[in-house]
VOBA-1610 file (N, C-alpha, C; in pm, whole numbers, padded with zeros to 5 digits, always signed):
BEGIN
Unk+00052-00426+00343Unk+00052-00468+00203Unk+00078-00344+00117Unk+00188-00399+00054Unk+00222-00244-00052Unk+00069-00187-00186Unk+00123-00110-00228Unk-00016-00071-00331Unk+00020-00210-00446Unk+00093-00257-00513Unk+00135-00301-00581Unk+00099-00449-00529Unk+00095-00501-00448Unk+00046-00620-00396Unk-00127-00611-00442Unk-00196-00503-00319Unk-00314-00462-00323Unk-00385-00491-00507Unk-00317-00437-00569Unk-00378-00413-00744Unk-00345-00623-00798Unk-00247-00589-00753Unk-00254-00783-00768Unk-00343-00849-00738Unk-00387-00861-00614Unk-00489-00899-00540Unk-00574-00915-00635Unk-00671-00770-00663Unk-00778-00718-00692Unk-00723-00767-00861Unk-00649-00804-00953Unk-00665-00832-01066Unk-00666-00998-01101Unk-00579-01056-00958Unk-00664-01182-00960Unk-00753-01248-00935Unk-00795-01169-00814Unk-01000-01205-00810Unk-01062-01203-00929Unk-01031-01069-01014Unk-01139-01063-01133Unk-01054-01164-01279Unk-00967-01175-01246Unk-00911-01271-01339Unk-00968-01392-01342Unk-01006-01478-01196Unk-01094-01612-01118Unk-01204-01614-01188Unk-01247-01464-01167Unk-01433-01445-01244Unk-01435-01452-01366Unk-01319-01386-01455Unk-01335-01432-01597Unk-01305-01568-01651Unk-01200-01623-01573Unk-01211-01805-01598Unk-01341-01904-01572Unk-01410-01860-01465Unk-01550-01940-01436Unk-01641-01848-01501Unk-01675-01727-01547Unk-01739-01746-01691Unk-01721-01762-01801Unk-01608-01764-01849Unk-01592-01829-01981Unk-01547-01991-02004Unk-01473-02018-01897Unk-01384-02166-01917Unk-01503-02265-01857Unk-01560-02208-01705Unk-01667-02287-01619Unk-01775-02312-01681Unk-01837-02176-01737Unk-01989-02154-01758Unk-02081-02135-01658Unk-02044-02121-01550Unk-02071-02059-01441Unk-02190-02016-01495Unk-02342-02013-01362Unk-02434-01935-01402Unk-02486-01845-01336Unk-02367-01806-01284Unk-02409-01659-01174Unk-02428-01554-01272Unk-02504-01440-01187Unk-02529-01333-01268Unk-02387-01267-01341Unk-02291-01229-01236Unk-02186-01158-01287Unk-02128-01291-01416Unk-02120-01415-01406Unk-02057-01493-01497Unk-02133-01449-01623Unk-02267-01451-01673Unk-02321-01429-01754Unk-02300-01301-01789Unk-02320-01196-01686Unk-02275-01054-01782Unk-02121-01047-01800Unk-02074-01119-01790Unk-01885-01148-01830Unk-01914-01211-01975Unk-02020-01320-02017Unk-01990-01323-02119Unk-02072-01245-02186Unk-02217-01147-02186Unk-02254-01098-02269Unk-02220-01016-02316Unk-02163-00917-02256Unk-02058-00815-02213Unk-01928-00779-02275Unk-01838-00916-02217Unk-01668-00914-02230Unk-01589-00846-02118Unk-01546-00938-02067Unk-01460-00923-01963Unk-01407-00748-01971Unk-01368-00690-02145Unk-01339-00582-02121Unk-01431-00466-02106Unk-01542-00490-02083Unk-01622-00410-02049Unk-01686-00362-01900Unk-01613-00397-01844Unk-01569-00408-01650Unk-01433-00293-01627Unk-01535-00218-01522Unk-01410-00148-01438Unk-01422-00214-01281Unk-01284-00198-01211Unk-01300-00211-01121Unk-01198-00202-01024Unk-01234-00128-00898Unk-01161-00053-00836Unk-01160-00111-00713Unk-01028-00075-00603Unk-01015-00093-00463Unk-01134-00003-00388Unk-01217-00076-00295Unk-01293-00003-00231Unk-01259+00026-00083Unk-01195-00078-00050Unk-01113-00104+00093Unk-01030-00229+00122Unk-00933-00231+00207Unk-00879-00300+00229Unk-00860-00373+00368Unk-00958-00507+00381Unk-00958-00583+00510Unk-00852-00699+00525Unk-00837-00679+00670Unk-00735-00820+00676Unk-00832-00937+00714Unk-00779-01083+00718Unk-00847-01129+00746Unk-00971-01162+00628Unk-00983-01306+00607Unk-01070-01351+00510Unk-01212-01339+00536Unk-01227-01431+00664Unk-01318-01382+00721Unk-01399-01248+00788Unk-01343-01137+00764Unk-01361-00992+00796Unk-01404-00959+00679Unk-01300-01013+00573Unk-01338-00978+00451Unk-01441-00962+00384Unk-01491-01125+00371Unk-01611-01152+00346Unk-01738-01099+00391Unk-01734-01072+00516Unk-01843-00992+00598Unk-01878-00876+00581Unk-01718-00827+00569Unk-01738-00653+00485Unk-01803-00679+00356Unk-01787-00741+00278Unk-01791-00735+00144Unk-01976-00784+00112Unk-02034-00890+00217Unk-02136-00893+00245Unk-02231-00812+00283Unk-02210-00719+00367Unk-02207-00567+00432Unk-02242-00489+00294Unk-02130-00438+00206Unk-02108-00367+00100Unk-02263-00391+00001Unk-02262-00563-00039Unk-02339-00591-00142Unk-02500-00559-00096Unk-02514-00623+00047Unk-02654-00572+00118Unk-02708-00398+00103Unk-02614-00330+00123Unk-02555-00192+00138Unk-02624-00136-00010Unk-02563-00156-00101Unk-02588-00088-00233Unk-02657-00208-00340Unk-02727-00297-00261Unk-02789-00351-00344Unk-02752-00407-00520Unk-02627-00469-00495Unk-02558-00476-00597Unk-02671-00617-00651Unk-02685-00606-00816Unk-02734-00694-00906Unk-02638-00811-00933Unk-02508-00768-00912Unk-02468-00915-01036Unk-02379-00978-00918Unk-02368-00956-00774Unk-02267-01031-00673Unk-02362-01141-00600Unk-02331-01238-00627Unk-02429-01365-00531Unk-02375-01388-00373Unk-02300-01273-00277Unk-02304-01316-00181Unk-02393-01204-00041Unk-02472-01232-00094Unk-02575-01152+00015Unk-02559-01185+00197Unk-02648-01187+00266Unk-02633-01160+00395Unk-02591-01304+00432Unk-02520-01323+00552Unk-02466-01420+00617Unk-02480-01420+00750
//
């Protein structure tokens, strides 16, 4: 996957998250600090790149367990 794919990727995930907190009302943590916030008040960067959805997810499960992230609702699996 070129870099240019990769940044796509990663700007339509967080693009998903700003539609289900503002359009959804979503009441996950991150949806709510999207709207208290504003979407433009988010950075966010490539941390790695897995193939595989399922790898994905596991890493990314991994990650959130890892650093104890506040506003991601997908904890251990």
């Amino acid at each position: 996957m070129k870099g240019a794919a990769k940044k796509k990727t990663l700007k339509q995930r967080w693009l998903g998250h700003v539609y289900k907190a503002e359009k959804l009302q979503e009441m996950w943590g991150l949806s709510a600090a999207i709207r208290e916030h504003g979407s433009d008040n988010f950075s966010m960067d490539l941390l790695e790149v897995i193939r595989g959805k399922k790898d994905a997810f596991a890493r990314e499960a991994y990650l959130i367990n890892k650093y104890k992230t506040q506003l991601n609702t997908r904890k251990k699996q």
